[in-house]
C-alpha positions as CSV (number, residue, x, y, z in Angstrom):
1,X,263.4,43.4,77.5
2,X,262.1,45.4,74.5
3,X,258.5,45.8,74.3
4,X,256.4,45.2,70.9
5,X,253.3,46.2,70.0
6,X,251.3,43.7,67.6
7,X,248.0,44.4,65.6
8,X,246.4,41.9,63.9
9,X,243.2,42.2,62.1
10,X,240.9,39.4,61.6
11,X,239.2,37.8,58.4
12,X,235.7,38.4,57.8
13,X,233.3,36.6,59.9
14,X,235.5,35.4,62.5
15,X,233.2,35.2,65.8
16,X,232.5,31.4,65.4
17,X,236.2,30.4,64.4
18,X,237.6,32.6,67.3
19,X,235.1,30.7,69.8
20,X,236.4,27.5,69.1
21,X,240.3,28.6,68.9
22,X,240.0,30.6,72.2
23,X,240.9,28.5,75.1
24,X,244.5,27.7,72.7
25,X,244.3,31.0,72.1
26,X,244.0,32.5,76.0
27,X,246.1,29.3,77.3
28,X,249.5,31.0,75.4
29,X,248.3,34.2,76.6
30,X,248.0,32.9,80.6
31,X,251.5,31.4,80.5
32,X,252.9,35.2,78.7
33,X,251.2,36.8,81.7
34,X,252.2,34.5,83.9
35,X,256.1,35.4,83.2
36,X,254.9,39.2,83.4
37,X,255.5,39.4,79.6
38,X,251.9,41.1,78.9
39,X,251.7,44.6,79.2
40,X,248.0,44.6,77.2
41,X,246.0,42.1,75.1
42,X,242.6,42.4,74.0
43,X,240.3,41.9,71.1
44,X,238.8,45.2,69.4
45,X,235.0,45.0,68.8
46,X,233.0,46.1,66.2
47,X,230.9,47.9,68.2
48,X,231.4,48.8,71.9
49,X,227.2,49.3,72.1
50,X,226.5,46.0,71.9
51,X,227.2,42.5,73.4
52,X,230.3,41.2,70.5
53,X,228.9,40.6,67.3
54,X,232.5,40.4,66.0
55,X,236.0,41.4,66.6
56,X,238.4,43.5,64.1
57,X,241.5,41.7,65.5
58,X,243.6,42.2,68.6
59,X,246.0,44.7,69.8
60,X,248.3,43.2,72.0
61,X,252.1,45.1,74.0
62,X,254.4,42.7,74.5
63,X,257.5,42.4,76.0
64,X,260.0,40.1,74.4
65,X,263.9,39.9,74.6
66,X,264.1,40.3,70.7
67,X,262.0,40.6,67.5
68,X,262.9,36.9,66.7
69,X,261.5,36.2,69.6
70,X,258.4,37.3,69.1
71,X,258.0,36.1,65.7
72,X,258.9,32.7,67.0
73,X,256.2,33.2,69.3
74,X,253.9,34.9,66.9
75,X,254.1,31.7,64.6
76,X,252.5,29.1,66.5
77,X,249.9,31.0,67.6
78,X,246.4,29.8,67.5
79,X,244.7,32.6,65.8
80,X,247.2,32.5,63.1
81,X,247.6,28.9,62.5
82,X,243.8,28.4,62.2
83,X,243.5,31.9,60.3
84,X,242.0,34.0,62.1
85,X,244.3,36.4,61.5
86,X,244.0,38.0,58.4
87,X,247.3,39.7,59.0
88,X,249.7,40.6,61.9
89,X,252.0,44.0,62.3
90,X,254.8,44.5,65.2
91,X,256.0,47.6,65.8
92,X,258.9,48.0,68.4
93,X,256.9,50.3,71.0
94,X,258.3,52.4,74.0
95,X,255.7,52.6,76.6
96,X,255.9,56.8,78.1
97,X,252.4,56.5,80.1
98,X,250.2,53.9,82.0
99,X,247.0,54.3,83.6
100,X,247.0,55.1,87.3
101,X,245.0,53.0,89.7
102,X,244.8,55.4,92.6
Protein backbone atom coordinates (compact mmCIF):
# COMPACT_ATOMS: atom_id res chain seq x y z
CA UNK A 1 0.00 0.00 0.00
CA UNK A 2 1.12 3.60 -0.53
CA UNK A 3 2.52 5.27 2.30
CA UNK A 4 1.49 9.01 3.47
CA UNK A 5 3.04 11.25 5.44
CA UNK A 6 0.62 13.59 7.53
CA UNK A 7 1.59 16.85 9.52
CA UNK A 8 -0.70 18.44 11.49
CA UNK A 9 -0.10 21.41 13.61
CA UNK A 10 -1.96 22.13 16.67
CA UNK A 11 -4.04 25.36 17.95
CA UNK A 12 -2.55 27.36 20.58
CA UNK A 13 -2.69 26.08 23.98
CA UNK A 14 -3.51 22.64 23.24
CA UNK A 15 -1.77 20.51 26.29
CA UNK A 16 -5.01 20.33 28.36
CA UNK A 17 -7.43 19.59 25.31
CA UNK A 18 -4.94 16.89 24.01
CA UNK A 19 -4.96 15.19 27.66
CA UNK A 20 -8.50 14.68 27.62
CA UNK A 21 -8.80 13.49 23.76
CA UNK A 22 -5.79 11.12 24.16
CA UNK A 23 -6.88 7.71 25.03
CA UNK A 24 -9.52 8.29 21.60
CA UNK A 25 -6.82 9.60 20.22
CA UNK A 26 -4.07 6.56 20.90
CA UNK A 27 -7.10 3.94 20.81
CA UNK A 28 -7.32 4.66 16.65
CA UNK A 29 -3.67 4.77 16.62
CA UNK A 30 -3.34 1.01 18.50
CA UNK A 31 -5.81 -0.64 16.08
CA UNK A 32 -3.47 1.23 12.82
CA UNK A 33 -0.51 -0.44 14.41
CA UNK A 34 -2.10 -3.22 15.15
CA UNK A 35 -2.85 -3.99 11.19
CA UNK A 36 1.05 -2.84 10.73
CA UNK A 37 -0.31 0.32 9.12
CA UNK A 38 2.06 2.76 11.28
CA UNK A 39 5.27 3.29 10.01
CA UNK A 40 5.80 6.51 12.73
CA UNK A 41 3.50 8.64 14.92
CA UNK A 42 4.44 11.02 17.39
CA UNK A 43 3.74 14.43 18.80
CA UNK A 44 6.46 17.26 18.24
CA UNK A 45 7.33 19.21 21.43
CA UNK A 46 8.05 22.58 21.95
CA UNK A 47 10.96 22.03 23.60
CA UNK A 48 12.94 18.68 23.80
CA UNK A 49 14.71 20.19 27.32
CA UNK A 50 12.01 20.02 29.19
CA UNK A 51 9.15 17.58 30.48
CA UNK A 52 6.06 18.73 27.59
CA UNK A 53 4.86 22.01 28.15
CA UNK A 54 3.10 21.69 24.71
CA UNK A 55 3.03 20.05 21.45
CA UNK A 56 3.30 21.79 17.79
CA UNK A 57 1.26 18.93 16.31
CA UNK A 58 2.04 15.41 15.10
CA UNK A 59 3.93 13.97 12.38
CA UNK A 60 2.59 10.76 11.57
CA UNK A 61 3.85 7.88 8.08
CA UNK A 62 1.10 5.99 7.21
CA UNK A 63 0.38 3.39 5.08
CA UNK A 64 -2.96 3.41 3.46
CA UNK A 65 -4.31 1.63 0.21
CA UNK A 66 -5.34 5.17 -1.21
CA UNK A 67 -5.57 8.89 -0.46
CA UNK A 68 -9.43 8.47 0.13
CA UNK A 69 -8.58 6.28 2.41
CA UNK A 70 -6.76 8.13 4.48
CA UNK A 71 -8.92 11.09 4.47
CA UNK A 72 -11.71 8.87 5.38
CA UNK A 73 -9.64 7.92 8.20
CA UNK A 74 -8.23 11.34 8.80
CA UNK A 75 -11.95 12.70 9.36
CA UNK A 76 -13.03 10.98 12.32
CA UNK A 77 -10.20 11.46 14.13
CA UNK A 78 -10.13 12.67 17.61
CA UNK A 79 -7.72 15.48 17.38
CA UNK A 80 -9.54 16.83 14.57
CA UNK A 81 -13.00 16.46 15.59
CA UNK A 82 -12.40 18.08 18.96
CA UNK A 83 -9.85 20.70 17.25
CA UNK A 84 -6.97 20.08 18.12
CA UNK A 85 -5.72 20.23 14.97
CA UNK A 86 -5.39 23.50 13.68
CA UNK A 87 -4.66 22.07 10.28
CA UNK A 88 -3.63 18.70 8.68
CA UNK A 89 -1.25 18.22 5.40
CA UNK A 90 -0.68 14.61 3.57
CA UNK A 91 1.93 14.27 1.31
CA UNK A 92 2.26 10.89 -0.63
CA UNK A 93 5.81 9.84 0.83
CA UNK A 94 8.31 7.05 -0.41
CA UNK A 95 10.18 5.78 2.52
CA UNK A 96 14.42 5.24 1.00
CA UNK A 97 15.86 4.77 4.66
CA UNK A 98 15.01 3.41 8.21
CA UNK A 99 16.86 3.26 11.28
CA UNK A 100 18.89 0.13 11.96
CA UNK A 101 18.51 -1.68 15.21
CA UNK A 102 21.71 -3.69 15.25
Amino acid sequence: MPLFAVYATDVANSIEKRAIVRPRHVARLEALHAKGQIILAGPCPTDHNTPPTGFTGSILVLDFPDRATLDAWLAEEPYVLEGIYESVVVKPFIQTFIKSTV
